[in-house]
NUDREN-278269 format. One record per residue: y negated, z negated, x of N, C-alpha, C in turn; residue number from 1. Coordinates in steps of 0.001 Angstrom, whole numbers. Layout:
REM NUDREN-278269
{{Y; Z; X}; {Y; Z; X}; {Y; Z; X}; NUM}
...
END
This chain:
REM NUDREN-278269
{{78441; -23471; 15383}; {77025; -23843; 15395}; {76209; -22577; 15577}; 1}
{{75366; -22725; 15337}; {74113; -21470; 15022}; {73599; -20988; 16317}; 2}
{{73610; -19686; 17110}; {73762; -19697; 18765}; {72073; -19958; 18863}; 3}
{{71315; -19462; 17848}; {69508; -19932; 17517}; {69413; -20885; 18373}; 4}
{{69827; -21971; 17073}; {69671; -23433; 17342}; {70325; -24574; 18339}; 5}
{{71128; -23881; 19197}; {72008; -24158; 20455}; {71204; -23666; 21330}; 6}
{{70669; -22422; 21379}; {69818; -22031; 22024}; {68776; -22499; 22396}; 7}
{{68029; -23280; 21334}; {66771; -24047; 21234}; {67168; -25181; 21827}; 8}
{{68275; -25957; 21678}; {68786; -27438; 21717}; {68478; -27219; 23218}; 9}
{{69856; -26458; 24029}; {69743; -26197; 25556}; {68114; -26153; 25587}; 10}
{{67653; -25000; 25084}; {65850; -24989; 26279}; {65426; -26713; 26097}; 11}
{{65335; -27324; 25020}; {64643; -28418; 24894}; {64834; -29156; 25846}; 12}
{{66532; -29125; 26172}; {66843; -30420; 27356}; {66505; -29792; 28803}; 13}
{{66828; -28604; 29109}; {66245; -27665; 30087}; {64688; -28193; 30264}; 14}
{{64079; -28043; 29063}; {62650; -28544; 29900}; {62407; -29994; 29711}; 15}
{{63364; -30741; 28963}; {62554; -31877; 29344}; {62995; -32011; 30656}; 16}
{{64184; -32186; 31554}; {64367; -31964; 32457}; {63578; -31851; 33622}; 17}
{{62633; -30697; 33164}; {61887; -29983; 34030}; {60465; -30616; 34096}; 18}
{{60255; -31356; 32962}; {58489; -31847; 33343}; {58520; -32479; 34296}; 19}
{{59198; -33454; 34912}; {59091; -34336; 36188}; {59168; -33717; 36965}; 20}
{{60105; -32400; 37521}; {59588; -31384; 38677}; {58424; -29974; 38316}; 21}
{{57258; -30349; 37325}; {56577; -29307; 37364}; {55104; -30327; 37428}; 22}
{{55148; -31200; 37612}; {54053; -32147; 37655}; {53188; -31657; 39150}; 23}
{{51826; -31919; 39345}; {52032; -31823; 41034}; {51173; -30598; 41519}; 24}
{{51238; -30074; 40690}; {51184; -28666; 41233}; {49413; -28278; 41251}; 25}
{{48843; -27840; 42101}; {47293; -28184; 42335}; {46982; -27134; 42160}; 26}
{{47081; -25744; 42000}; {46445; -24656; 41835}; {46018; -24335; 40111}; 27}
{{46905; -25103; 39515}; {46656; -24873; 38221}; {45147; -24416; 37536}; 28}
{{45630; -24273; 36023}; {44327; -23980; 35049}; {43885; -25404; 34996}; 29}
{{42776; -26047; 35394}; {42685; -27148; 34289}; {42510; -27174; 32750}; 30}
{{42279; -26360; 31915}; {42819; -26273; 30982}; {44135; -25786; 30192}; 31}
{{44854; -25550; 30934}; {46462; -25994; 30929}; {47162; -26762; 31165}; 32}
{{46313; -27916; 32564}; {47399; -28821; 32818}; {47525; -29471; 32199}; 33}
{{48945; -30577; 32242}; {48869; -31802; 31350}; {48392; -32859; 32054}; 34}
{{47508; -33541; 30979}; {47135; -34806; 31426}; {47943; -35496; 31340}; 35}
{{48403; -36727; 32254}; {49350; -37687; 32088}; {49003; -38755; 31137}; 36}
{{49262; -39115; 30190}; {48180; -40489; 29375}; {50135; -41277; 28874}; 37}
{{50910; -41115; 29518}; {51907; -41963; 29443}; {51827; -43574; 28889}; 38}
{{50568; -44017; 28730}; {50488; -45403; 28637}; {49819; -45615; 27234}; 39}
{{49235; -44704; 26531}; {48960; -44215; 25180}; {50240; -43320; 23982}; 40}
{{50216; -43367; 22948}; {50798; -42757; 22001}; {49807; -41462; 21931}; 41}
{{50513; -40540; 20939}; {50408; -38861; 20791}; {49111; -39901; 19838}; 42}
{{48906; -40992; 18718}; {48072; -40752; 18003}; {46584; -40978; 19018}; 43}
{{46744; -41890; 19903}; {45928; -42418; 20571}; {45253; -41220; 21217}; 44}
{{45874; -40012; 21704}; {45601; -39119; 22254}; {44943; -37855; 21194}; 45}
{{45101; -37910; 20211}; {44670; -37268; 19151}; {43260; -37560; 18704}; 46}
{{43442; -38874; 18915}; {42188; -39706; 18533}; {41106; -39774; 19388}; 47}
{{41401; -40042; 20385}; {40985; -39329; 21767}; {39732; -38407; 22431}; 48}
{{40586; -37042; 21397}; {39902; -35243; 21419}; {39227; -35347; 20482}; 49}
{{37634; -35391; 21062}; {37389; -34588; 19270}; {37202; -33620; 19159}; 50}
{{37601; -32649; 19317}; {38220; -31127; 19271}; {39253; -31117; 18228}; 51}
{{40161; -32345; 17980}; {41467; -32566; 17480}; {41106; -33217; 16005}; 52}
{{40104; -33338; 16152}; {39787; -34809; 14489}; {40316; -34080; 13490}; 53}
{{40220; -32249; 12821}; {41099; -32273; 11522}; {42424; -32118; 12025}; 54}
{{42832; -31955; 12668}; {44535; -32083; 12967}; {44478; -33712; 12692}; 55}
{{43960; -34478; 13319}; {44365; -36069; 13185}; {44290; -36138; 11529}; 56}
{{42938; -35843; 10991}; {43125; -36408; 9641}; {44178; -35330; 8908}; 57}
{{44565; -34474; 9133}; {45974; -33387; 7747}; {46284; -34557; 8442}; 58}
{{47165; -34971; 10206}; {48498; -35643; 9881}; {48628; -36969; 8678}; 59}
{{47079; -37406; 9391}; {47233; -38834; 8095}; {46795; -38511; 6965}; 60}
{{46341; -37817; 6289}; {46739; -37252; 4779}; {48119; -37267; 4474}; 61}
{{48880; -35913; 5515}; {50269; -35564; 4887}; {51650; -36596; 5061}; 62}
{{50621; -38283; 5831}; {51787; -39017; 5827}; {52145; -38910; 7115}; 63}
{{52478; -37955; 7805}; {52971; -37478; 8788}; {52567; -38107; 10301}; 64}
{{51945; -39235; 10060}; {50912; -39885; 11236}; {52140; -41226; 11879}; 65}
{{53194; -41429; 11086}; {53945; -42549; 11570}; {55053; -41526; 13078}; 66}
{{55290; -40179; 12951}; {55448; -39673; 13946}; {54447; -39717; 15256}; 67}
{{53115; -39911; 15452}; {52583; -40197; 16009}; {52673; -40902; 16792}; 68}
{{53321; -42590; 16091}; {53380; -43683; 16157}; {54991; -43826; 17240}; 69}
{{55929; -43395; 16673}; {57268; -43440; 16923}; {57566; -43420; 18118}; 70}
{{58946; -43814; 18722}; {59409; -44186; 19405}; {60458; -42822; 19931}; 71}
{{60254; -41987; 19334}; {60841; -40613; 19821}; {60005; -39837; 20322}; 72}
{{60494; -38719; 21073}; {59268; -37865; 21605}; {59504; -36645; 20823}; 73}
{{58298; -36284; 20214}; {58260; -34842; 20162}; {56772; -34140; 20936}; 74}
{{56810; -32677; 20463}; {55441; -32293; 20930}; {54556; -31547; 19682}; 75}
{{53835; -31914; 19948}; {52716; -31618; 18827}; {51749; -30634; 19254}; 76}
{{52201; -28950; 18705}; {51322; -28158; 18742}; {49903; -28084; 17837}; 77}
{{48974; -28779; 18390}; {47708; -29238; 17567}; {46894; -28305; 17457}; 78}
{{46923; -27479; 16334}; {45147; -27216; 16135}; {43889; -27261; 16381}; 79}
{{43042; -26651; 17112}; {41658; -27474; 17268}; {41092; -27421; 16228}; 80}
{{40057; -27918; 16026}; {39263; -27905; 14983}; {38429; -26882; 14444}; 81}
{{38245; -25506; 15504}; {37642; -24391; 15508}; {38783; -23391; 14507}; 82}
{{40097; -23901; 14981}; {41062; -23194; 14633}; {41503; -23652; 12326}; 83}
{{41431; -24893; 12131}; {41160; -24833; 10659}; {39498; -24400; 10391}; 84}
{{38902; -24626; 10728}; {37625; -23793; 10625}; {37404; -22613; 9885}; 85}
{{38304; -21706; 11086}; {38872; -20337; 10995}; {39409; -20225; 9386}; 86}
{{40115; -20961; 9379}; {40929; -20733; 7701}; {40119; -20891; 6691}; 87}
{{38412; -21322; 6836}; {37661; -21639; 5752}; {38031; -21999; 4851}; 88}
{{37747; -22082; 3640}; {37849; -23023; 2143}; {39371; -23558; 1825}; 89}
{{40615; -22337; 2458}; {41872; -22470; 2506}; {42177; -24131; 3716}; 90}
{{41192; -23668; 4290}; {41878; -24935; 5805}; {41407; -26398; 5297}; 91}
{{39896; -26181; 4651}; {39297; -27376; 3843}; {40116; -28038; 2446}; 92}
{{41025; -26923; 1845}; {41581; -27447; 644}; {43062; -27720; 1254}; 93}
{{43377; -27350; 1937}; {44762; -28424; 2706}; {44912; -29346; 3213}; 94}
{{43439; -29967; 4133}; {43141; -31087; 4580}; {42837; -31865; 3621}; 95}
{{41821; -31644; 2440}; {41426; -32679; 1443}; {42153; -32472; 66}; 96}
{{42186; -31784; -760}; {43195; -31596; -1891}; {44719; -32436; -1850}; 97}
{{44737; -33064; -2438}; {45822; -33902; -2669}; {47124; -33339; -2955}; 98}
{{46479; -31865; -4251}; {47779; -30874; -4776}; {48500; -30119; -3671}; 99}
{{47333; -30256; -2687}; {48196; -29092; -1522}; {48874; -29847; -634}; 100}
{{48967; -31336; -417}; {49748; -32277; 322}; {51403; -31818; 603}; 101}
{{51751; -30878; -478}; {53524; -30686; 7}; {53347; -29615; 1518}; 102}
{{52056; -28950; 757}; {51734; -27164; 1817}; {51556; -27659; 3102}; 103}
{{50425; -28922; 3269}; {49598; -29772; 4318}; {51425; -30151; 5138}; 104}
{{52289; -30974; 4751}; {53435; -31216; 5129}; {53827; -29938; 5762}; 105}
{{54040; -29207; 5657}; {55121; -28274; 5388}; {54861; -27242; 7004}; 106}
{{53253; -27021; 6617}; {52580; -26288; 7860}; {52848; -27236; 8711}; 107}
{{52410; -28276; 8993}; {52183; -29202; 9685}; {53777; -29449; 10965}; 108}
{{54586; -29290; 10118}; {56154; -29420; 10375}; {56298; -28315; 11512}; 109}
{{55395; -27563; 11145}; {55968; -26282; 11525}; {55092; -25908; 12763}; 110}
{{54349; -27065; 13270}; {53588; -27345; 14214}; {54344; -28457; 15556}; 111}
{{55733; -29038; 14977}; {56121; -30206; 15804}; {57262; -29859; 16182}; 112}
{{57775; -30156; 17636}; {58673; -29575; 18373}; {59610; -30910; 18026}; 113}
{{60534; -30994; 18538}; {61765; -32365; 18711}; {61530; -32122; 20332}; 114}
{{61146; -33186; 21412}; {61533; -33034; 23032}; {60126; -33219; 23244}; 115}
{{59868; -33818; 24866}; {58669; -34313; 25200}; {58603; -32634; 26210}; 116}
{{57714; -31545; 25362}; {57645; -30065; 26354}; {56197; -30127; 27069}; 117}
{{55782; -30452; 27965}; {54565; -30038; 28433}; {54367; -28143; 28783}; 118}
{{52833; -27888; 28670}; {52540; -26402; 28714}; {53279; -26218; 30101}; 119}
{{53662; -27114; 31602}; {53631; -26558; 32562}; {55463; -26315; 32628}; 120}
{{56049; -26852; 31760}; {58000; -27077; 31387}; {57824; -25778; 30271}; 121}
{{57066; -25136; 29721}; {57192; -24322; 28878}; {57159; -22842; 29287}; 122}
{{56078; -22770; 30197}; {55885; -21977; 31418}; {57099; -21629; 32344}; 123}
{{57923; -22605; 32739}; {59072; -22110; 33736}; {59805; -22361; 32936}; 124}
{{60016; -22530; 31678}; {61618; -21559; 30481}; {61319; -20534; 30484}; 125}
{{59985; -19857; 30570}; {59810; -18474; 30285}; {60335; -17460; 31048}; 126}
{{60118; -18321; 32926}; {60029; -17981; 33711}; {61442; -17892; 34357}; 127}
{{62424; -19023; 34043}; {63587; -19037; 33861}; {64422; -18269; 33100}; 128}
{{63734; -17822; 31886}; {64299; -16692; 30752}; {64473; -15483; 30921}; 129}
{{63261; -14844; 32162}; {62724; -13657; 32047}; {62131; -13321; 31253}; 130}
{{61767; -14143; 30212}; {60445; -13564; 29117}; {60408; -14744; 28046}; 131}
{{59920; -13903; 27082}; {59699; -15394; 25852}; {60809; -16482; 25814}; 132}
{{60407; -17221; 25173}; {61489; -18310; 24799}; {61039; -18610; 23496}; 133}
{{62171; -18951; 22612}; {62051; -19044; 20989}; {63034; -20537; 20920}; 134}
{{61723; -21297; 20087}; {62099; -23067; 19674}; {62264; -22889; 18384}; 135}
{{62969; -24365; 17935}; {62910; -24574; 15878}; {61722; -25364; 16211}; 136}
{{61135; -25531; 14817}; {60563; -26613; 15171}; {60978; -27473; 13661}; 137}
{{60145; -28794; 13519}; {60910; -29768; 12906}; {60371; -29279; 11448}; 138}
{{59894; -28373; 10951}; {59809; -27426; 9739}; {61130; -26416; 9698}; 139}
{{61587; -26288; 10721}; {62589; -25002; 10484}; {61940; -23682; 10731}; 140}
{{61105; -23299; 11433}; {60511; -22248; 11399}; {60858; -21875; 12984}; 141}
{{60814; -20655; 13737}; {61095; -20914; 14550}; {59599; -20353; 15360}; 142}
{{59236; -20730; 16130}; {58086; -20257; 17369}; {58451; -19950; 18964}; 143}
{{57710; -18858; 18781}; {58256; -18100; 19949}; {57072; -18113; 21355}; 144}
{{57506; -18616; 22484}; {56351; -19240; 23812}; {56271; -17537; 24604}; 145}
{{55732; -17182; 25099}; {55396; -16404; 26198}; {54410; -15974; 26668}; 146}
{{54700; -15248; 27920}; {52982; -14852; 28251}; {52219; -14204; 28074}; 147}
{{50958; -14447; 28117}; {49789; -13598; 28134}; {48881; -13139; 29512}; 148}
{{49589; -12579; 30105}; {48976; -12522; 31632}; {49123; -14150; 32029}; 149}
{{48082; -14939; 32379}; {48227; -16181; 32855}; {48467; -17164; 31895}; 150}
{{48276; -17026; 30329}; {48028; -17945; 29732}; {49607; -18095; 28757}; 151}
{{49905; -19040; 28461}; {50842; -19297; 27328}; {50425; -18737; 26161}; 152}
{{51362; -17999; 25400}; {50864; -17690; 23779}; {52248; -18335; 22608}; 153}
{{51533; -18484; 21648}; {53131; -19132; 20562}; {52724; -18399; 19833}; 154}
{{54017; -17861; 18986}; {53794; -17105; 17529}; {54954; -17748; 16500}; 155}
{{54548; -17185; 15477}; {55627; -17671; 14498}; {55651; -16469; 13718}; 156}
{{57250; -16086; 13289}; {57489; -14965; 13228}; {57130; -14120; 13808}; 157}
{{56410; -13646; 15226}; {56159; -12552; 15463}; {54547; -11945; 14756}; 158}
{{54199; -13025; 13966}; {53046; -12577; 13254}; {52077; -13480; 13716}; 159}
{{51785; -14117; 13639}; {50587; -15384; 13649}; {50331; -15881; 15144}; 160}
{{49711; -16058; 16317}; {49453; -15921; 17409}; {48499; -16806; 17529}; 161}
{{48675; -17588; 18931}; {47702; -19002; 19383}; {47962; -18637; 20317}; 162}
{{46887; -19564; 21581}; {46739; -19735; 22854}; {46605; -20911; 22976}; 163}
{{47617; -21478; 23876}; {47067; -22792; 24467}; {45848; -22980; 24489}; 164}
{{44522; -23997; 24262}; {43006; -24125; 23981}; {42667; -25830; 24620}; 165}
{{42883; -26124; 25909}; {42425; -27202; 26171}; {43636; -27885; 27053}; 166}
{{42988; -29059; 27639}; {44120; -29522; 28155}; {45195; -30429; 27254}; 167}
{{46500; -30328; 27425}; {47432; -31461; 27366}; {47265; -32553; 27177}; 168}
{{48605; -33468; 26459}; {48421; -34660; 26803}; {49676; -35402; 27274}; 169}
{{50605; -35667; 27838}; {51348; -36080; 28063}; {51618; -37722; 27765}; 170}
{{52005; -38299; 26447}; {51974; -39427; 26456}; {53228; -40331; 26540}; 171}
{{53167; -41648; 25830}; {54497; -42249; 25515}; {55628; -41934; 25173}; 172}
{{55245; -41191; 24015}; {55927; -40864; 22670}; {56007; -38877; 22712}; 173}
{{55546; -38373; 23415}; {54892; -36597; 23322}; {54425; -36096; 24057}; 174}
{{54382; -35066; 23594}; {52908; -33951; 24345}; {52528; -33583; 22993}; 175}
{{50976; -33551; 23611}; {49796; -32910; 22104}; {49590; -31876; 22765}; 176}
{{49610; -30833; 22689}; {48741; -29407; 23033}; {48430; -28983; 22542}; 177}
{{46887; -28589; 22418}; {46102; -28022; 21386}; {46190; -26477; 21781}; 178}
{{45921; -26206; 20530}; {46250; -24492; 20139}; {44964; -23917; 19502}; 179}
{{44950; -23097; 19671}; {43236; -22161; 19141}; {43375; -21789; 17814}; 180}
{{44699; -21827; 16975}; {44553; -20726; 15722}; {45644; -21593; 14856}; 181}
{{45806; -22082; 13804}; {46654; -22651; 13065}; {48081; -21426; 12371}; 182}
{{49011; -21937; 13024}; {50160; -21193; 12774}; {51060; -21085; 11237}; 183}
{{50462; -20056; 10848}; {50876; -19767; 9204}; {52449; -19392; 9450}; 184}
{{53226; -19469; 8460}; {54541; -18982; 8271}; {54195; -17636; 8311}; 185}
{{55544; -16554; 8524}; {54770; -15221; 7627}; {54889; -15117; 6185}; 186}
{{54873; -15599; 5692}; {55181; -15549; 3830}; {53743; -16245; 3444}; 187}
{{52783; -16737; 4513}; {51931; -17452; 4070}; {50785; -16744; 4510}; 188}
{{50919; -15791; 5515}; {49818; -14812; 6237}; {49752; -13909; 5186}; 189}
END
């Protein structure tokens, strides 16, 4: 097996593990912590933010909204809305263009973890690691967590860079954590 993706497998169960002992903790950012919304779905929570509305509508464009729905957990590194913004006419023709629906998929994938990770379980892998920690995500791409002085940062490839941007959501089905900058492949930067 691939020591990567063994690698990733272990952190995933490592932190799910870990969200029930990182809950609690009162000194926090409030815009880091997770909100608990356990009694809602990831879409409900999407729906929720409106900070989040073009992340909600790519997922239900690209189809991709019955994960939302599901009965598995993943985590959903979300976009804010400042963050397709950012991509101008490119971020507008992936959300609405129909032709770009495989691209809309594809990024999108490459936004969703497999495992229910809250920012505060992501934080002590790092911390547990001694430094970054590197996930697949359900695109195949891999993203890499570490710090920024206090704050969480994700990259993909080493190129493309977000900050955690808001609070959490901790639901049924996930965690939504919104991200400041939409994470390009590098072949796509």
């Amino acid at each position: 097996m691939n020591p990567i993706k063994t690698g990733s497998i272990a952190l995933a169960l490592a932190c799910v593990s870990l969200t029930a002992a990182c809950g609690g903790v009162e000194d926090e950012d409030p815009t880091t912590a997770t909100q608990d919304d356990g009694s809602i779905t990831m879409a409900a929570a999407l729906s929720a933010d409106d900070n989040l509305s073009v992340a909600l509508r790519a997922l239900e464009r690209s189809d991709l909204s019955d994960i939302l729905e599901s009965r598995a957990s993943y985590t959903l590194l979300a976009p804010n809305d400042a963050a397709f913004e950012a991509l101008g006419e490119t971020g507008q023709a992936l959300v609405e263009d129909e032709d770009q629906r495989p691209i809309l998929v594809g990024l999108l994938r490459g936004h969703m973890l497999p495992g229910h990770l809250t920012p505060e379980a992501i934080g002590e892998a790092i911390e547990r690691n001694g430094g970054p920690v590197t996930m697949t995500t359900l695109g195949d791409t891999e993203v890499t967590f570490s710090r920024d002085g206090e704050a969480i940062a994700v990259s993909v490839g080493g190129s493309e860079s977000a900050s955690f941007a808001g609070t959490a959501a901790a639901t049924s089905n996930g965690v939504v954590i919104p991200i400041d900058t939409v994470l390009l492949p590098p072949s796509a930067g």
